[in-house]
N, C-alpha and C positions, 0 to 999 in steps of 0.2 A: 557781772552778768547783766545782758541787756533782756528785753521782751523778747526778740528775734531766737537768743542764747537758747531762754525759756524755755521755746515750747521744744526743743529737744530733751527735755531733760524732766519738764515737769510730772507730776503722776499726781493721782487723789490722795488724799490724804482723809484716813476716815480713824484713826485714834491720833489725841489731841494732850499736850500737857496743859492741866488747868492753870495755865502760866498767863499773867498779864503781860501786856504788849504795851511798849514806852507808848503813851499821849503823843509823840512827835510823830512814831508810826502812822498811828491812826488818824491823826489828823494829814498826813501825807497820803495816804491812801483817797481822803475825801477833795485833796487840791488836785490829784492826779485824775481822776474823775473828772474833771472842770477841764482838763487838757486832753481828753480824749476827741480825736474828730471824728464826730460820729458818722454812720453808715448812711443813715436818714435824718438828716438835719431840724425837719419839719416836727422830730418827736421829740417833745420834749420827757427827760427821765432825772430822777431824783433817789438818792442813795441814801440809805439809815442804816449805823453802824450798831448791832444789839449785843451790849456788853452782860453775855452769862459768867464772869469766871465767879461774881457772888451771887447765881442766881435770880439778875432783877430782868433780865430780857428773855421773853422767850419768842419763840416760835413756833407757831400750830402746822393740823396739817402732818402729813406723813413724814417723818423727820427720824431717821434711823442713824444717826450722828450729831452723839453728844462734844460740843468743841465751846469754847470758850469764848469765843465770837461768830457772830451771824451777818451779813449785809444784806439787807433786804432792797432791792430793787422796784420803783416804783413807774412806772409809763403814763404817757398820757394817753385816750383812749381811741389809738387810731391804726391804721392799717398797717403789718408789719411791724407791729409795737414788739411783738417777741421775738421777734428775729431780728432787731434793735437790740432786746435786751442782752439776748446770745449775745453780739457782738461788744457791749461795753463790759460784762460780766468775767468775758474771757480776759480781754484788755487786766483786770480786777487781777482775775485771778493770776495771771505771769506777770504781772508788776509784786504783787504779794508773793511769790517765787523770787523773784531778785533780792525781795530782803530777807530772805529766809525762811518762810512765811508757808503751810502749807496750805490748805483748802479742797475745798469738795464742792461741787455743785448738788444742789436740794429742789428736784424738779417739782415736786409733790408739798414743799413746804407753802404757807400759807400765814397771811400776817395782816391785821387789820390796823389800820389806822385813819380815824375820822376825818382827821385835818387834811390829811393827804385824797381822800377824797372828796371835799370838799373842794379841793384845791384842781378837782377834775384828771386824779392821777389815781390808778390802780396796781395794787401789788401783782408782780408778775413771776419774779423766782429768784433766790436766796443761794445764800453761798457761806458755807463752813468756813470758819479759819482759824488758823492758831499756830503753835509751832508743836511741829510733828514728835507723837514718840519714837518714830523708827527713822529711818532713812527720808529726808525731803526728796531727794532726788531720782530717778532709773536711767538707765544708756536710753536710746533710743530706739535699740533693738528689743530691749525689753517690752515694747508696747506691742502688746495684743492688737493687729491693727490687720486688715485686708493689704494685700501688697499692690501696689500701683498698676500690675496689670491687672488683676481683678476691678476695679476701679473705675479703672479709663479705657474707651475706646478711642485709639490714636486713628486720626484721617490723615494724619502728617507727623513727620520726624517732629519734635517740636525741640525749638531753640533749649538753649543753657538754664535761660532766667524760666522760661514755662514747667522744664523740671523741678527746680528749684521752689517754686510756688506749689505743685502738686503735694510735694514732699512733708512742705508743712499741713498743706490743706489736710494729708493723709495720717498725720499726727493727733489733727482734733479729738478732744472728749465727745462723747455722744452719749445720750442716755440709755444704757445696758449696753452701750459701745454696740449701738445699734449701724452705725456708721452710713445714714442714710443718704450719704451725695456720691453718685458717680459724676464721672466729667467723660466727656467729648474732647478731645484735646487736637489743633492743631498747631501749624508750624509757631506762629503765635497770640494765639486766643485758646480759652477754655470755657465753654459751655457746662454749664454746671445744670443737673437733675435732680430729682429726688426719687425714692423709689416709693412706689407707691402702696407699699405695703405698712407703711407709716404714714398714709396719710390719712385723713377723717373723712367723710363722704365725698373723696375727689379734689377734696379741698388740704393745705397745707395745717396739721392740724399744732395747737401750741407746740407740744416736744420736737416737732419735727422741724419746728420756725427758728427755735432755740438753739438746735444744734445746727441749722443753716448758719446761723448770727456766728453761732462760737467758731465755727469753720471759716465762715468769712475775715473774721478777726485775723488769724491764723496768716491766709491768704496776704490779706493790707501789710499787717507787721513783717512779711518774709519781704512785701515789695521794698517797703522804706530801707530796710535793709540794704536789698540791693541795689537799690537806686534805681528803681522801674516805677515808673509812675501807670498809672491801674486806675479805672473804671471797671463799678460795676454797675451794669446795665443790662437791663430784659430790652432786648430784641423784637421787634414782632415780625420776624422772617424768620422765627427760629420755631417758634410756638406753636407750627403747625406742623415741625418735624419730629420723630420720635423716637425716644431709644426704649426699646422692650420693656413695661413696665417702671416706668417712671416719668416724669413729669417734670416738663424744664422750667428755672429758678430765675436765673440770670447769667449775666457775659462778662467774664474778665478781660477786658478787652485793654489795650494802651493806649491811653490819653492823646487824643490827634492836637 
């Protein structure tokens, strides 16, 4: 199973066996990080893996999932840092799905460390993991999910491969599976929104940045896949057009 396989199939994972994970795991997890190509280049982010199966790592902060491992994600202090972090986190999490690996996102967790800000990096949002007591896996009909006409308003038929990217994009986790991105869609590009009932004073608030990032993941990994090479780019001819209540993000556009 690749990343792409992934996110058809992944779900949360919220009960854990207090099982250890081989050292080759984990340290594979920390090399695959370093291979991720991020969304925002300019951000620099750093990963700590916090081994609970004897109790010596925790994590503060609202934390409703006890699991055996924690990755605490770190940013640097800059614009888009959590919609950064969405996107390497998801990366995290369906590469930890290909090895069998379940996990939870923990929007509310909370984790201090000195060095790491000193180092001019802030903790931003954590991730469950372990291997699952039940089923790792669901179909893909199983997800609770808005259906792509709810979704998107299409201005045009749109190609094979714009389907195709929708589909994953409409698979993303969200926080209460609040699933806050509609798209504009044409023949092919996709203008991607947010709706604004998630946001904070007008402005894009953390959870809302997060689950932009984890969608966008989603998006990149279904292109590589298919061999569509993908920009994403805010527009300023777009920014003063409007879809009812929401608020545009950025353009999936093709790489000229």
């Amino acid at each position: 199973m690749n990343l792409y396989e992934a996110i058809y199939v992944r779900k949360s994972i919220r009960n854990f066996k207090k099982e250890a994970i081989d050292d080759k795991i984990l340290s594979g997890i920390l090399e695959f990080v370093e291979e991720i190509e991020p969304i925002f280049p300019g951000i620099g982010v750093k990963v700590e893996i916090i081994d609970n199966v004897s109790k010596r790592g925790r994590v503060g902060g609202l934390v409703n999932v006890s699991a055996p491992y924690y990755i605490a994600l770190y940013a640097e202090k800059k614009e888009k840092r959590d919609l950064h972090a969405g996107y390497i986190m998801e990366h995290i999490s369906l590469y930890l799905n290909t090895k069998g690996i379940g996990s939870c996102f923990l929007g509310m967790a909370k984790r201090k460390d000195k060095k790491m800000e000193e180092d001019g990096y802030d903790f931003v949002t954590a991730l469950a993991f372990g291997f699952p007591k039940g089923s790792l896996f669901r179909h893909d009909y199983e997800a609770k999910r808005l259906s792509l006409d709810e979704l998107c308003a299409y201005k045009e038929r749109p190609k094979t491969w714009v389907k195709e990217i929708l589909d994953t994009a409409r698979l993303a986790p969200s926080s209460y599976n609040s699933q806050p991105w509609r798209f504009v869609v044409y023949e092919n590009r996709i203008h991607v929104f947010c709706k604004k009932a998630v946001m904070a004073n007008g402005t894009f608030g953390k959870f809302a940045e997060l689950n932009l990032g984890i969608m966008f993941a989603n998006v990149m990994i279904a292109a590589e896949e298919i061999w569509v090479d993908l920009d994403l780019i805010r527009l300023n001819n777009i920014t003063h057009k409007t879809l009812p209540n929401n608020q545009y993000v950025l353009s999936v556009l093709l790489k000229q």
